[in-house]
Backbone as JSON, one array per atom type, in Angstrom:
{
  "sequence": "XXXXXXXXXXXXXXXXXXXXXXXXXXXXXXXXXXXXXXXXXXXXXXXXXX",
  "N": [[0.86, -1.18, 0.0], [0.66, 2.12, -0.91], [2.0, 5.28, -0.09], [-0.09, 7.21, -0.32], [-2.3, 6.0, -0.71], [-2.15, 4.97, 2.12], [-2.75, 7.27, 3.7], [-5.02, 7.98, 3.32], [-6.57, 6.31, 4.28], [-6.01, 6.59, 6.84], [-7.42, 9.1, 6.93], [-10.09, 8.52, 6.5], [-10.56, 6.7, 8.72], [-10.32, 8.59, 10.86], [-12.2, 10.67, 10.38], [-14.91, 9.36, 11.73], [-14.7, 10.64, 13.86], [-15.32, 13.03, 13.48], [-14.93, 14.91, 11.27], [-14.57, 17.62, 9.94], [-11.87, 19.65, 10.06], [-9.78, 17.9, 9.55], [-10.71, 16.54, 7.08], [-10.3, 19.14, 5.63], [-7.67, 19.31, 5.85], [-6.77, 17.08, 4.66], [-7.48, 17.58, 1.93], [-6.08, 20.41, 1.38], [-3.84, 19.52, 1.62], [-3.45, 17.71, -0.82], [-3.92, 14.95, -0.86], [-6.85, 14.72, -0.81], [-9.41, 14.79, -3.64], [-11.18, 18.14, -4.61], [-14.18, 17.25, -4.31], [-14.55, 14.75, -3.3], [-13.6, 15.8, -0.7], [-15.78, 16.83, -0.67], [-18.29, 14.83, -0.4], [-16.78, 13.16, 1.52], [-17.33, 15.26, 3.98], [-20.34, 15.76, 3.5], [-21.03, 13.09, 4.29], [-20.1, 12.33, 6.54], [-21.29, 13.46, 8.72], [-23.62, 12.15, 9.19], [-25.3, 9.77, 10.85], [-24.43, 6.34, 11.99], [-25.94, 3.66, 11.29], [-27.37, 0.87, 13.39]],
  "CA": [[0.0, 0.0, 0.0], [1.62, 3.34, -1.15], [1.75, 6.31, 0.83], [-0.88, 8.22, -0.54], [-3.76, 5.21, 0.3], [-2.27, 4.95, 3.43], [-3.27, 8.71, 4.48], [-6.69, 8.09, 2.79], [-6.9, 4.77, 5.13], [-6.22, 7.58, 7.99], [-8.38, 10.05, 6.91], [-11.55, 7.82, 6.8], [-10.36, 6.48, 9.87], [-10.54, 9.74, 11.27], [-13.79, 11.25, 9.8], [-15.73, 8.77, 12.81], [-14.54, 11.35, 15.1], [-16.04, 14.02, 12.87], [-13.32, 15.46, 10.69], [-14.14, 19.13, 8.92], [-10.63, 20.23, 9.68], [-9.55, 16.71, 8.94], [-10.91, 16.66, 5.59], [-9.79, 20.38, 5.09], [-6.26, 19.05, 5.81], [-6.6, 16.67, 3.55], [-7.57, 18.55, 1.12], [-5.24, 21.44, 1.72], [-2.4, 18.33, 1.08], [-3.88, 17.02, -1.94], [-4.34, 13.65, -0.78], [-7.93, 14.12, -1.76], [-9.69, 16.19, -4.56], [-12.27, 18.66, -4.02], [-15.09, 16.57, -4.98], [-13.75, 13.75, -2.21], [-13.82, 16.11, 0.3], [-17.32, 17.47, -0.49], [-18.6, 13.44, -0.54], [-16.64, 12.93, 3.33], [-18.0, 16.58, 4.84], [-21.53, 14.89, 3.32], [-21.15, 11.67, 5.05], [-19.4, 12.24, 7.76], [-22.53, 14.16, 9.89], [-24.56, 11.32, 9.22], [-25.04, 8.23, 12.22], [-24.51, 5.36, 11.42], [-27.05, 2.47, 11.73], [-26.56, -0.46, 13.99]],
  "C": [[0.91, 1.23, 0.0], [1.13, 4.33, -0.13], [0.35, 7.09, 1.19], [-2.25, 7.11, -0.23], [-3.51, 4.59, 1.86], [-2.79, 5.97, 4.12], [-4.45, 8.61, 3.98], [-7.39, 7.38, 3.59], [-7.29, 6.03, 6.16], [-7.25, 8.27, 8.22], [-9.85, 9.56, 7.32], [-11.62, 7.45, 7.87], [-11.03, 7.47, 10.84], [-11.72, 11.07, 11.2], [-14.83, 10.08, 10.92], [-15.57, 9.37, 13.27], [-15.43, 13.15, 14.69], [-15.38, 14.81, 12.5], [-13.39, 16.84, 9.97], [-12.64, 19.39, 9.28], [-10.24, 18.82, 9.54], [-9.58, 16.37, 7.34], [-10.29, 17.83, 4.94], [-8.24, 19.97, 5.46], [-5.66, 18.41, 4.58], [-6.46, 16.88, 2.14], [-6.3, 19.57, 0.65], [-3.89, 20.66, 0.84], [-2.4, 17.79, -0.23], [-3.63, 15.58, -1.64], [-5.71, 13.37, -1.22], [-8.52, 15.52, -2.59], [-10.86, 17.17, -3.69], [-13.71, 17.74, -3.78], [-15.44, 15.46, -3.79], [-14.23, 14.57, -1.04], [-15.08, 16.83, 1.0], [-18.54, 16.2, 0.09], [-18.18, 13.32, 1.08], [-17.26, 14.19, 4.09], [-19.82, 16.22, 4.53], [-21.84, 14.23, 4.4], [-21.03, 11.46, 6.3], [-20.21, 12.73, 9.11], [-23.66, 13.27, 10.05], [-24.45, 10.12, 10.05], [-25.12, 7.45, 11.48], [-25.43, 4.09, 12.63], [-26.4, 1.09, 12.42], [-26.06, -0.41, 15.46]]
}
């Protein structure tokens, strides 16, 4: 696993805790595109079932 899907591993990781500056880091780094980080700031406010 290369660098760059290891910090993506992280990131998602890290979006359970509820990540806007998380994602805006990411971002910021270009580990993910805009588009990516519009899709996790989406998702990421939503509970999960179960």
């Amino acid at each position: 696993m290369g660098v760059r899907s290891k910090a993506v591993v992280k990131v998602a990781q890290l979006l359970r805790a509820g990540g806007d500056a998380v994602i805006d880091a990411a971002r910021h780094f270009n580990i993910i595109d805009a588009a990516t980080a519009r899709t996790f700031k989406n998702n990421s406010k939503k509970s999960e079932i179960g």
